[in-house]
C-alpha positions in Angstrom: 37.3 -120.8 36.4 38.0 -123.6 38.8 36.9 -127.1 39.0 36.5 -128.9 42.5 36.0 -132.4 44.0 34.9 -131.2 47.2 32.2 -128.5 48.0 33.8 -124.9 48.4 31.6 -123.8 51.3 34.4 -121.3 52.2 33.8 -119.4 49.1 31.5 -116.4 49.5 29.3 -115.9 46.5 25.7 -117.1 44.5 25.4 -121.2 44.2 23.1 -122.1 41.5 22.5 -125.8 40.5 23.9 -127.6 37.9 22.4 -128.8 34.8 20.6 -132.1 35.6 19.9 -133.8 31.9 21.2 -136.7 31.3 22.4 -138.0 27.7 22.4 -141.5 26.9 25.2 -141.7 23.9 24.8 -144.6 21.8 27.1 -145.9 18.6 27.3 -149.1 17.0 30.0 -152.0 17.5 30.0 -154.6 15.1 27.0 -155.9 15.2 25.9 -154.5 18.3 26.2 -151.1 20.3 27.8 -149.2 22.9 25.4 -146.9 25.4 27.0 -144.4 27.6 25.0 -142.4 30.4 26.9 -138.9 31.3 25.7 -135.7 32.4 27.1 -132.7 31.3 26.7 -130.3 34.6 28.6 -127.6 33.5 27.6 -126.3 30.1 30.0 -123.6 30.2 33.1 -126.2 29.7 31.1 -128.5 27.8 32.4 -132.0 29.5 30.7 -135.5 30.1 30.7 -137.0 33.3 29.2 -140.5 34.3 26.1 -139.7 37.1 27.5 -138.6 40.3 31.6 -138.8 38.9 34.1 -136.1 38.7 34.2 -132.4 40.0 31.0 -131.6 42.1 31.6 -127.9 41.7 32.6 -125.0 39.4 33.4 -121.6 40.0 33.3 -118.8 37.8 33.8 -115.5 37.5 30.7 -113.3 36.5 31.4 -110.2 35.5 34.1 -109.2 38.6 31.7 -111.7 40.9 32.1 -115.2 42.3 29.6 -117.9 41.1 29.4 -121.1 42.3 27.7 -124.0 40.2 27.0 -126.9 42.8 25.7 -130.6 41.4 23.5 -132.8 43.1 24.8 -135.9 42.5 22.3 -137.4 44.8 19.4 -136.5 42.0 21.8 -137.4 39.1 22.0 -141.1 40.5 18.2 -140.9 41.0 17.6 -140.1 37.1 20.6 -142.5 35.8 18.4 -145.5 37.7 15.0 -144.5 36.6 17.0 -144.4 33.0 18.1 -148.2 34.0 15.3 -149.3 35.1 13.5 -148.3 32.2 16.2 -150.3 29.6 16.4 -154.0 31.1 18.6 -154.4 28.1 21.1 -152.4 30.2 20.8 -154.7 33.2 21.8 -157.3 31.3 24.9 -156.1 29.3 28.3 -156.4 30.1 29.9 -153.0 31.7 32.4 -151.0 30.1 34.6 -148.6 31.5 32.7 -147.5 33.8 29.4 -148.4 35.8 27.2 -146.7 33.5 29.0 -147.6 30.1 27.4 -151.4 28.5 28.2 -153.2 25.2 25.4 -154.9 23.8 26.5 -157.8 21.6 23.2 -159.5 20.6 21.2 -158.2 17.8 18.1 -159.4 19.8 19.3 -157.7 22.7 19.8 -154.6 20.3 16.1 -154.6 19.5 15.3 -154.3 22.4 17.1 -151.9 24.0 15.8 -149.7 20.6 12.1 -150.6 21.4 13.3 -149.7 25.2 14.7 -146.4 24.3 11.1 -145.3 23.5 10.4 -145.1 27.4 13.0 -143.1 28.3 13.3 -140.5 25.6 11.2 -138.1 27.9 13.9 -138.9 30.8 17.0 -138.3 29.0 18.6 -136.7 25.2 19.5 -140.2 22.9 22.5 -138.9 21.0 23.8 -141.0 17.9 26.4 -140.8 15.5 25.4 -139.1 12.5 23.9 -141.8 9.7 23.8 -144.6 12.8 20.5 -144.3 13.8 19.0 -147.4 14.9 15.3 -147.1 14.7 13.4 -149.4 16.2 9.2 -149.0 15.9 7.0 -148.3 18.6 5.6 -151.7 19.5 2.1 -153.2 17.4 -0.4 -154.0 19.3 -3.8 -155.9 18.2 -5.4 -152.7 18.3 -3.3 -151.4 15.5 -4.5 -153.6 12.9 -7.5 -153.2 10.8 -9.0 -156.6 8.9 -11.4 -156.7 6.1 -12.8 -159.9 4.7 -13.8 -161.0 1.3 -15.9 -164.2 -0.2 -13.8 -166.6 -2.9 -15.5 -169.7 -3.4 -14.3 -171.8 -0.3 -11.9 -169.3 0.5 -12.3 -165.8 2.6 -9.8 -163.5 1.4 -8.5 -161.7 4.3 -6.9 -157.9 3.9 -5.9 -155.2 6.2 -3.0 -152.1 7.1 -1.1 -151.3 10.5 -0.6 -147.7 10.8 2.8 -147.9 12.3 3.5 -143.8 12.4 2.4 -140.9 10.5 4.8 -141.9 7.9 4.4 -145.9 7.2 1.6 -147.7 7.2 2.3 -151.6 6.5 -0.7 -154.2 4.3 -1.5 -157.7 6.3 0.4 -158.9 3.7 3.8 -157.0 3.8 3.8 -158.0 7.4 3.4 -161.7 6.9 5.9 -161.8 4.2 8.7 -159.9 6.5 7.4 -162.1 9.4 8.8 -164.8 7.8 12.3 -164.3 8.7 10.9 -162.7 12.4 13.5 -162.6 15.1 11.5 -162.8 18.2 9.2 -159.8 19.0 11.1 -158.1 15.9 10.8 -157.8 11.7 12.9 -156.1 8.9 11.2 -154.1 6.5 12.5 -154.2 3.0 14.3 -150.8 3.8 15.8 -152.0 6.7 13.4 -150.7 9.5 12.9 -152.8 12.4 8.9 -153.3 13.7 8.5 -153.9 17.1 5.9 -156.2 18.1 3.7 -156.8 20.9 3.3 -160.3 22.5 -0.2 -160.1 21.6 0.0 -159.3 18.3 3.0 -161.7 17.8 1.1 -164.5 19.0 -2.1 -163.6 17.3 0.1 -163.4 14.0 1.1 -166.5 14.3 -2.3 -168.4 15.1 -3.5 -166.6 11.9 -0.6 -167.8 9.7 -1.4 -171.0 11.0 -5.0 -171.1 10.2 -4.6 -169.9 6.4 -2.4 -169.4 3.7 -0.3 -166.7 2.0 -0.4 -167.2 -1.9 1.4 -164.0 -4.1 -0.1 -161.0 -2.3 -3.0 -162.9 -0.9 -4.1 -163.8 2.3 -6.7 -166.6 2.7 -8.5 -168.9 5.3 -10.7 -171.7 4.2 -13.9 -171.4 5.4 -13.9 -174.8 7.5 -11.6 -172.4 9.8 -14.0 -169.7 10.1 -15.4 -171.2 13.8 -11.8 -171.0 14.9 -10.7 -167.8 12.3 -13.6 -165.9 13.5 -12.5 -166.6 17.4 -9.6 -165.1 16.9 -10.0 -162.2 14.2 -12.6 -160.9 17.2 -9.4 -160.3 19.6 -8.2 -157.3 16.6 -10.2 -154.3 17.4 -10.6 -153.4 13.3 -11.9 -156.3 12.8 -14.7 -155.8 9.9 -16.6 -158.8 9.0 -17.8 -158.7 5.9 -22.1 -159.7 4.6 -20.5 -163.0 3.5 -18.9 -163.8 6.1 -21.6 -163.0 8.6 -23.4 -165.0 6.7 -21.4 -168.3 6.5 -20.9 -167.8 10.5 -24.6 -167.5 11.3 -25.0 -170.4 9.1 -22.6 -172.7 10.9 -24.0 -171.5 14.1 -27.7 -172.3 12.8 -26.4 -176.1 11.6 -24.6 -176.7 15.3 -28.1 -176.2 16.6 -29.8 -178.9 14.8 -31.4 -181.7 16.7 -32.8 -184.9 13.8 -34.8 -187.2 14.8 -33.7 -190.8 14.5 -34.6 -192.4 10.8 -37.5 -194.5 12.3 -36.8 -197.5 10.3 -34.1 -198.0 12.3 -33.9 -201.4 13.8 -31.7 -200.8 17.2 -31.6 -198.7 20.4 -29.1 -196.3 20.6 -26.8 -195.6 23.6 -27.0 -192.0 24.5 -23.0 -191.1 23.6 -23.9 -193.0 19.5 -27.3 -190.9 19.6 -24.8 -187.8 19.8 -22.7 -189.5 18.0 -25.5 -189.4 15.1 -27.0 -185.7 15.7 -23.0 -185.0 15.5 -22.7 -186.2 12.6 -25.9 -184.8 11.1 -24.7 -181.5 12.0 -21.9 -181.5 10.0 -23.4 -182.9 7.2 -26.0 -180.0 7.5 -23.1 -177.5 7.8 -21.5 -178.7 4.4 -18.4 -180.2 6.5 -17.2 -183.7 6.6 -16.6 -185.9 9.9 -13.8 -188.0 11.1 -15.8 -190.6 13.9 -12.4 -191.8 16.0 -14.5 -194.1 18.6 -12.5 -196.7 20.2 -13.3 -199.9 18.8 -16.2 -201.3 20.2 -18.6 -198.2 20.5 -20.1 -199.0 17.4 -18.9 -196.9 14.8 -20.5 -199.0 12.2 -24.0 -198.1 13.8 -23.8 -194.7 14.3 -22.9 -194.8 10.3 -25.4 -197.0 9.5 -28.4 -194.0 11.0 -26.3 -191.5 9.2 -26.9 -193.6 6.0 -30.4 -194.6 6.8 -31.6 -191.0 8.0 -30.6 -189.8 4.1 -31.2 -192.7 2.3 -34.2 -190.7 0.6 -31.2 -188.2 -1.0 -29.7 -191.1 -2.7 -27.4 -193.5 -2.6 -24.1 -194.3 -0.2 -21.1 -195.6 -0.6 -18.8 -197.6 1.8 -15.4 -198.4 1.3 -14.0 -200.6 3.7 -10.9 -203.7 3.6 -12.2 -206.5 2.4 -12.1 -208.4 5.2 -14.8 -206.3 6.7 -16.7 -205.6 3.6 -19.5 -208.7 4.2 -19.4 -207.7 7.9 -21.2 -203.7 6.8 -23.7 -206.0 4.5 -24.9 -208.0 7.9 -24.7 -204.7 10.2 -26.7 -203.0 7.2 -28.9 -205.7 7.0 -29.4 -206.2 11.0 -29.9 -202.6 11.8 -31.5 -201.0 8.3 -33.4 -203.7 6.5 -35.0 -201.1 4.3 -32.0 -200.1 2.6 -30.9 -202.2 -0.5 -27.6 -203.4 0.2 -25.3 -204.9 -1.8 -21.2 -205.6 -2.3 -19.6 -204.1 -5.4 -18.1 -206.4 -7.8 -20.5 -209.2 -8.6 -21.6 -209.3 -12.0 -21.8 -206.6 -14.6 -19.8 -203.6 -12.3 -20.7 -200.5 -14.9 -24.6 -201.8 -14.8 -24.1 -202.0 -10.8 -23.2 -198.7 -10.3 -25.1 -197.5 -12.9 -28.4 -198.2 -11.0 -27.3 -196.5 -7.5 -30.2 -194.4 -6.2 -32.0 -193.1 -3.5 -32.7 -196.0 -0.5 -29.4 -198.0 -1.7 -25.7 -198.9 -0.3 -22.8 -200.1 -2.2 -20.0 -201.7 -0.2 -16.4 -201.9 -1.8 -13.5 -202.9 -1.1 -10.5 -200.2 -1.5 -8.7 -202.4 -4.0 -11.8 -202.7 -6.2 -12.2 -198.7 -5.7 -9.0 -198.3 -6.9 -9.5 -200.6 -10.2 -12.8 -199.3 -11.1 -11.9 -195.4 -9.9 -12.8 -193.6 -13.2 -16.7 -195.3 -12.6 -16.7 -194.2 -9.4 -16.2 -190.9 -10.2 -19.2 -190.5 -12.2 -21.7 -191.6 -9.3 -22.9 -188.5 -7.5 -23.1 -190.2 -3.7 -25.4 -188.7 -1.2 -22.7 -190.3 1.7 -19.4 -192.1 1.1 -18.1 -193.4 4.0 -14.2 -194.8 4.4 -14.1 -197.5 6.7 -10.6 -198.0 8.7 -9.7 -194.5 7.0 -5.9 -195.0 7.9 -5.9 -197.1 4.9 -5.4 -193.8 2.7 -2.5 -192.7 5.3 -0.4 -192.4 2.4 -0.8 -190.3 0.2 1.0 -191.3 -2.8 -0.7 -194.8 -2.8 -3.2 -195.2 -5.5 -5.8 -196.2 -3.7 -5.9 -192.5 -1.2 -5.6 -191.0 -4.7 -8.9 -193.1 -5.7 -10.5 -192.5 -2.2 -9.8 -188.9 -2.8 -11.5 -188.6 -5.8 -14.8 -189.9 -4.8 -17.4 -188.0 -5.9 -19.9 -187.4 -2.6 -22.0 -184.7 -0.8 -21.1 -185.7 2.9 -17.8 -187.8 3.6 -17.2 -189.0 6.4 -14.3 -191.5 8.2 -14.3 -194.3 10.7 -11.3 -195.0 12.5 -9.8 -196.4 15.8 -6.5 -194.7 15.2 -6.9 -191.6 13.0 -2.7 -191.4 13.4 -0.4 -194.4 13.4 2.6 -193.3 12.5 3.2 -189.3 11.9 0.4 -185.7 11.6 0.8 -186.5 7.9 -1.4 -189.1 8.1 -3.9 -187.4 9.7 -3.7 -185.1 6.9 -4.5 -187.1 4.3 -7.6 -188.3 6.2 -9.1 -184.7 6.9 -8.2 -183.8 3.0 -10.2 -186.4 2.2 -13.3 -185.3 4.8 -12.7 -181.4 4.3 -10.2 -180.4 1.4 -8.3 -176.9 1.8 -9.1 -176.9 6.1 -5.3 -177.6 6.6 -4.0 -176.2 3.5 -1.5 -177.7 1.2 0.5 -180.9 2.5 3.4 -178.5 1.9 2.1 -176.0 4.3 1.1 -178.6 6.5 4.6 -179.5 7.0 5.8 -176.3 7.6 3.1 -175.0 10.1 1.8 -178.0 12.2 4.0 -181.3 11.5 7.2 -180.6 11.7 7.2 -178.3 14.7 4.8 -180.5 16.6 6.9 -183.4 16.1 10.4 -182.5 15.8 10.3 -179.8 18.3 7.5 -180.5 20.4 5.3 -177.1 19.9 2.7 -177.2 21.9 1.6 -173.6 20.5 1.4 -175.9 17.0 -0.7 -178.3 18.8 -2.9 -176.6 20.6 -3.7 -174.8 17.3 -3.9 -177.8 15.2 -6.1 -179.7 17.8 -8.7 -176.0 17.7 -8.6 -176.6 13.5 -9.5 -180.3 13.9 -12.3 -180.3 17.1 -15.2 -179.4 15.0 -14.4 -182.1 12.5 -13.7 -185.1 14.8 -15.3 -187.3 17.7 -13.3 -189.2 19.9 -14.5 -190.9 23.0 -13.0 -193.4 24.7 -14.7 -196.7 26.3 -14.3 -195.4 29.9 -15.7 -192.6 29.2 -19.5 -193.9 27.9 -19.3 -197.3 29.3 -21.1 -197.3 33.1 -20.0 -200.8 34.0 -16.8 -199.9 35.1 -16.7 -199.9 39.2 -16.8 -196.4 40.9 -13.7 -194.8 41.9 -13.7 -192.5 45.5 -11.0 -189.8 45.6 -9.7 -188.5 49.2 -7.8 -185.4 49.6 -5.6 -186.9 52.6 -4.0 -183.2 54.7 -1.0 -183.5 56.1 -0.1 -180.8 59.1 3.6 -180.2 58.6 5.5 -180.4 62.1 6.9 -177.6 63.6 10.6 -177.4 62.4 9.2 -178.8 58.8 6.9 -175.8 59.2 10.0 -173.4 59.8 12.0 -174.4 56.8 9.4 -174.2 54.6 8.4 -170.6 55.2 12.2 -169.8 55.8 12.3 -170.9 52.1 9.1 -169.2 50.8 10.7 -166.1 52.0 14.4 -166.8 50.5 12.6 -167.2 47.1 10.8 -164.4 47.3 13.1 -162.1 48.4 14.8 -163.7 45.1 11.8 -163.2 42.8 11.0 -159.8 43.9 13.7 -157.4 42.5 12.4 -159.1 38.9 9.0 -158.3 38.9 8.8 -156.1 36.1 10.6 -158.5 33.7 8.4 -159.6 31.0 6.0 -162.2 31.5 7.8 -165.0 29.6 10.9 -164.0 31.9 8.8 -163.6 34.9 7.4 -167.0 34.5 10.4 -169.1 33.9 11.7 -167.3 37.1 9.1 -168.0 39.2 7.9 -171.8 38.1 11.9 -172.5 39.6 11.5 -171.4 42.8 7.5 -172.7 43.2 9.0 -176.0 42.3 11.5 -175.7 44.9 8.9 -175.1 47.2 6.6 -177.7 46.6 9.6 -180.1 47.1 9.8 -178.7 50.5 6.7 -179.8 51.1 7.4 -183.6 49.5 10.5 -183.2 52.0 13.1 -180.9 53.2 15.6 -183.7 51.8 14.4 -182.7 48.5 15.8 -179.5 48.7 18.7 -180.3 51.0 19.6 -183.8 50.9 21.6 -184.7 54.9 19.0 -182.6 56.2 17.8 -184.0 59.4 14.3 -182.8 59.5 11.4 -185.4 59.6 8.5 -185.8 56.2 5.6 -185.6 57.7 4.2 -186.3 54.3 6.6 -189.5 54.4 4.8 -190.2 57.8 1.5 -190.1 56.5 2.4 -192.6 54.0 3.7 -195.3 56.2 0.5 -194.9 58.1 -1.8 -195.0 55.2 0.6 -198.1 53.7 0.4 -199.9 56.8 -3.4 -199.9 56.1 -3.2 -201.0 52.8 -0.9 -204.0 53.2 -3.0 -205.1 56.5 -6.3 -204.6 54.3 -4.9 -207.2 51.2 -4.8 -204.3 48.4 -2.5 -203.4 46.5 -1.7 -199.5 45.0 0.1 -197.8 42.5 2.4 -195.3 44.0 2.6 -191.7 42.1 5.3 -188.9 42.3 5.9 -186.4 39.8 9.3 -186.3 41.3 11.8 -189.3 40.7 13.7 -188.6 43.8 10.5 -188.4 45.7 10.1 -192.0 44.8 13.8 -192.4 45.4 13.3 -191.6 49.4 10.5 -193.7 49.7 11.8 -197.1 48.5 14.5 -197.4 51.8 11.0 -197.6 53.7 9.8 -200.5 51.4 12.9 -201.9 51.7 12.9 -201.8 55.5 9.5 -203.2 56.1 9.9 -205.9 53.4 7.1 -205.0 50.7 7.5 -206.5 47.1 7.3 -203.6 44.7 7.8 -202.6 41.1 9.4 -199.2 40.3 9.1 -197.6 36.9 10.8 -194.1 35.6 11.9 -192.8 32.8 14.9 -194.4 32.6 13.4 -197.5 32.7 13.5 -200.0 29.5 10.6 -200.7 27.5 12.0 -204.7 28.5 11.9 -204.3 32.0 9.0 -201.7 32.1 7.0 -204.8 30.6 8.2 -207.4 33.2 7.4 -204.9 36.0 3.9 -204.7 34.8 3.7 -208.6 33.9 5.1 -209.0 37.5 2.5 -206.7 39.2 -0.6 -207.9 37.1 0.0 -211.3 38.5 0.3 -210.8 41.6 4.1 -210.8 42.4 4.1 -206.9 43.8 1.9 -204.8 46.5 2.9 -201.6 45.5 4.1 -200.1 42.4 6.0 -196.9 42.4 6.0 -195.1 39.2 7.1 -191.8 37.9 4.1 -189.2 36.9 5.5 -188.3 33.8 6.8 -191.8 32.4 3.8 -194.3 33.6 0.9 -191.9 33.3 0.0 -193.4 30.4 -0.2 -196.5 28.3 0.0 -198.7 31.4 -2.9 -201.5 32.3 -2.8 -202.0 35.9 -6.0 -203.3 37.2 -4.6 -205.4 39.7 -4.5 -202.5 42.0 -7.5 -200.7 43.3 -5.6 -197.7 45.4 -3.5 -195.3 44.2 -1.6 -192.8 45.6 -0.3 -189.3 44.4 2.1 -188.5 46.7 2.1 -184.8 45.4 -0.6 -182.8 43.2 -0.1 -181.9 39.3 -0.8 -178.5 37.6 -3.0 -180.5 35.2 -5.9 -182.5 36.9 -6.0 -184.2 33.8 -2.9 -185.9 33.9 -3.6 -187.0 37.3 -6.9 -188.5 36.5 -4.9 -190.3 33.3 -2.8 -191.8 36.1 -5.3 -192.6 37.8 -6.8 -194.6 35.1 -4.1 -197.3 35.1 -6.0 -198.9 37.4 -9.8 -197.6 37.0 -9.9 -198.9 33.1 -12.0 -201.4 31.3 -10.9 -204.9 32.6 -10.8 -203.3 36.6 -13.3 -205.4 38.4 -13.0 -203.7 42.3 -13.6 -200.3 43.6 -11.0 -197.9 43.2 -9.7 -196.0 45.7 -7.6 -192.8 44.8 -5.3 -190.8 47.3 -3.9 -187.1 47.2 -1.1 -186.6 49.8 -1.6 -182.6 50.2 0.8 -180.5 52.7 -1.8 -178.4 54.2 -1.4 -174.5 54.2 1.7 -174.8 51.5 1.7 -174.0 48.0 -0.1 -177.8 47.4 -3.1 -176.8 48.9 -3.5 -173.8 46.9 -2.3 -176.0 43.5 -5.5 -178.3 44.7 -7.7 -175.4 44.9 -6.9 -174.9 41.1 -8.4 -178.3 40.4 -11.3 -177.0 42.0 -11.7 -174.4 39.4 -10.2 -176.3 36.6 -12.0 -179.7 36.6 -16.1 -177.9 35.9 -14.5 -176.3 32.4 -14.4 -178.6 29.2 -11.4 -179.9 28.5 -9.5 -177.0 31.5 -7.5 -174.5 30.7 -5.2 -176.2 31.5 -5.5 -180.0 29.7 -3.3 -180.9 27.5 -0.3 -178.5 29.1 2.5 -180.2 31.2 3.1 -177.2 32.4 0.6 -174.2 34.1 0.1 -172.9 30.9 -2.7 -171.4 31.4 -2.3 -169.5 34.6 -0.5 -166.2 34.2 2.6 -164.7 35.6 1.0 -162.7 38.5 -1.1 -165.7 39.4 2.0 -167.7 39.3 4.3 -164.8 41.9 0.3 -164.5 43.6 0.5 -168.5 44.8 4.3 -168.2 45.7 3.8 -164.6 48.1 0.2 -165.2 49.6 0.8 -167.1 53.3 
């Protein structure tokens, strides 16, 4: 028997290839592992060598004859790649002794190299210590899981198994509870057994947590949350909806459909936006829901109340509680606007009599501090409406008078307020527990699912999810949105052709990141993503300006060029313009220019103090300034600027949205000249094909994308699509 590095072609004799399975050997460290990938080519000796390593051939000797048993290394480093490429855990372990030897530290990492060795079982033998055996499930899918639903009271209990193998199959419920302490995509049974999940069925999981609660062994979603609950439950293939709960969906459907007519004792013409505002409101009454009417002030909240009241006033009585400073202002709008409803204001004379004699065509008015005193006789009345007036008086909860409010006895409730959340989401709990009890569960389990990861780490999963529990329920529109008289606003799309050796770094860039993005395309899509959103932003700084990416660099803006042109017109014209730039060093290259030519400007990031982030605004609204240069992100919003009637976005958003709020500094309620609104686009670069997404995005309600700072909504191979397509 002899063992060579080198072929022996000399040797005369048979040549038979070597064995070509490789064996991934695995055993735990700590609390990680170690992975090893060998090939054992010559059974006959029994030895491990890493792929292509050590002796190529063996000779033995057959019965009195030669054999030669040749590897093909070539192949073996074929299969130990395909092995790799199959285990990204692997690409991203440290190396041990040799190339193909890793130590995996992370328990996470652990996971899922387990759930990775599923994919390469066929390619290689997994051999592990004796009583070691990590075991990691297959991954769940939303296919996997089968829901059933059952009627209690308000409630829908919700049941349902995931067959995991032929040997375990998990309840809806054991998986909630054991998702409890998930790590990532992973859970721990009871037993120890790790369940892979899917990133659909991890996300779905948690939108379902979210929307109900878990109580013992129960599952259970109100059914206020069956218009979002039943959205969602549709995305599990085993989804069965039960009689009842086909029921209570067709009949939400059915109330969403209603059109009333307008009580015709009414004594005012509605604007279209309050007529909705009323048929709204009426639908939700009809539906068994309450309402939370968040109008800016000035819309006429108290009116669109008022023909709620009025259209029901046959039912029987209403109640509106509202501060007593406003309390004889509801008894003049009642009396203005629905003279055929008795109105009067709780409190004078006998108060047990007074309440006594509510009834059908009436409205009692109280103040909150007389609610509160006379609570236990409010609670007997069996109100048709109760309305609360400035509803963030109940914000908290503790207070006796939300303890009063929330006792009120009333088929429809309903709130008016300005500012539904003044100071934190619990606030806004106590509002909607007030409107519709149980929707957002226990304050407790308010906490924990929406409050304190929206707020204290900025969730936007939480938020989106919260803001789909409460859209039903509440109306918001703002003044520039129903109100015509504002002036029109014109938007221009202004193209700027890049000059040639601007052109040349640009695509010399494109390519660099590609060629950087490429080898990763397989990562997952959360991976994938991050990767990619780097190097698009890269290249849409190229196309601000090359100094964006390489400051010294001596190639000329062309965007910067169009600018001075189109500011040269401004200032010669009189107007002045707010300046926008999601990118602070954007803005940063631009003020030597203003400094050169002499222009008075403000400049506002988000560095800026809220002190001097006042005077710049004081200074520009009166005059002082003819250009004010502010950061997307830090003076999108909350800023009154009317003095200017341009503005110019030096480079496009994601989100249209935040744009047009940007925008709005200047075209807002107090703006008395046309409005003017610039988009500095670099043409044939990855701007142009960001505006083409505004093109799609702007026709949906609300986009895909509102409410995101970042392309949320746009997925990973969109994302690699606008950085590779020329």
């Amino acid at each position: 028997m002899l063992l060579s590095d080198i072929p022996l072609d000399v040797l005369r004799g048979a040549t038979a290839k070597a064995a070509e399975m490789p064996y991934l050997r695995l055993a735990p460290m700590d609390q990680g592992l170690k992975a090893e990938l060998l090939f054992m080519p010559f059974t006959d000796i029994g030895r491990f060598y890493p792929p292509a390593a050590g002796p190529i051939e063996l000779v033995i000797n057959d019965n009195g004859r030669q054999q030669r048993i040749r590897r093909d290394v070539e192949r073996e480093r074929e299969l130990a790649q395909q092995i790799l490429a199959s285990c990204p855990a692997l690409q991203d372990a440290a190396t041990g002794p040799h190339d193909w030897a890793w130590t995996i530290t992370a328990p996470m990492a652990c996971y899922d190299f387990a759930l990775q060795l599923h994919d390469v079982a066929s390619l290689c033998q997994i051999q592990w210590p004796e009583g070691s055996h990590l075991k990691v499930s297959r991954a769940i899918t939303i296919k996997d899981l089968v829901l059933r639903t059952q009627r209690q009271n308000d409630w829908f209990a919700i049941n349902g198994e995931v067959r995991v193998n032929e040997n375990l199959t998990l309840s809806l419920q054991e998986i909630l509870h054991a998702a409890k302490n998930r790590q990532g995509n992973y859970i721990t049974l009871e037993d120890g057994q790790v369940i892979a999940l899917a990133d659909n069925f991890r996300n779905r999981l948690e939108e379902l947590q979210n929307l109900g609660e878990l109580r013992g062994d129960h599952f259970r979603l109100h059914r206020f949350s069956l218009p979002v609950a039943d959205q969602l439950l549709a995305e599990f293939s085993g989804f069965e909806r039960s009689a009842d709960w086909q029921q209570h969906v067709g009949a939400i459907a059915a109330a969403m459909q209603l059109t009333p007519a307008l009580p015709v004792e009414l004594q005012s013409r509605l604007r279209s936006y309050q007529r909705e505002g009323f048929t709204w409101l009426s639908r939700l009454d009809a539906w068994g829901a309450g309402a939370c009417l968040a109008d800016d002030m000035g819309l006429g909240k108290t009116l669109q109340a008022i023909t709620m009241m009025l259209s029901k006033a046959p039912e029987g009585p209403a109640l509106v509680i509202a501060p007593t400073s406003v309390c004889h202002n509801w008894l003049l709008e009642c009396q203005r606007f629905a003279p055929s409803l008795q109105v009067s204001i709780f409190g004078n004379g006998d108060r047990q009599q007074q309440l006594a004699d509510m009834g059908p065509g009436q409205v009692l008015i109280c103040s909150y501090g007389l609610l509160q005193s006379e609570n236990a006789a409010f609670q007997k009345v069996r109100w048709r409406i109760a309305v609360l007036d400035e509803a963030q008086a109940i914000k908290n909860y503790q207070a006796k008078r939300s303890q009063a409010a929330l006792k009120i006895n009333a088929q429809f409730r309903m709130v008016t307020t300005g500012t539904p959340v003044e100071n934190n989401l619990n606030e806004l709990w106590v509002i909607f527990h007030f409107i519709n009890p149980g929707l957002l569960g226990s304050r407790d389990s308010f906490q924990k699912r929406f409050a304190a990861p929206i707020e204290k780490e900025n969730n936007r999963a939480a938020a989106q999810q919260l803001n789909a529990l409460l859209r039903p329920f509440l109306l918001r529109r703002r003044k520039d949105q129903v109100l015509l008289e504002l002036p029109p606003k014109t938007e221009i799309p202004l193209y700027v052709e890049l000059s040639d050796s601007e052109r040349a770094f640009y695509e010399a860039l494109r390519r660099e990141l590609i060629a950087e993005v490429s080898p990763h395309r397989e990562e997952n899509s959360t991976q994938l993503r991050i990767r990619v959103l780097a190097a698009i932003t890269k290249l849409r700084m190229a196309a601000c300006n090359p100094r964006l990416v390489q400051a010294g660099l001596d190639i000329p803006s062309a965007k910067m060029g169009a600018f001075t042109e189109l500011l040269d017109e401004l200032l010669a014209g009189g107007h002045k313009a707010l300046v926008f730039s999601q990118f602070v060093r954007h803005l940063d290259l631009i003020r030597p220019l203003l400094d050169e030519k002499g222009v008075r400007y403000q400049y506002l990031d988000g560095s800026t103090s809220t002190k001097d982030r006042s005077a710049a605004v004081e200074a520009f609204q009166a005059g002082k300034s003819d250009l004010f240069l502010i950061s997307l992100r830090a003076g999108g919003l909350g800023l009154n600027l009317t003095a200017a009637d341009y503005v110019v976005h030096l480079d496009p958003w994601w989100n249209p949205a935040v744009e047009d709020q940007a925008s709005d500094r200047a075209h807002r309620l107090g703006q008395t000249k046309a409005v003017t609104i610039y988009r500095l686009i670099a043409k044939d670069t990855i701007e142009a094909k960001i505006l083409e997404l505004h093109q799609h995005k702007r026709d949906l309600a609300d986009q895909l994308l509102a409410g995101s700072d970042t392309p949320g909504a746009i997925s990973a191979d969109e994302l690699v699509r606008l950085l590779t397509e020329h």
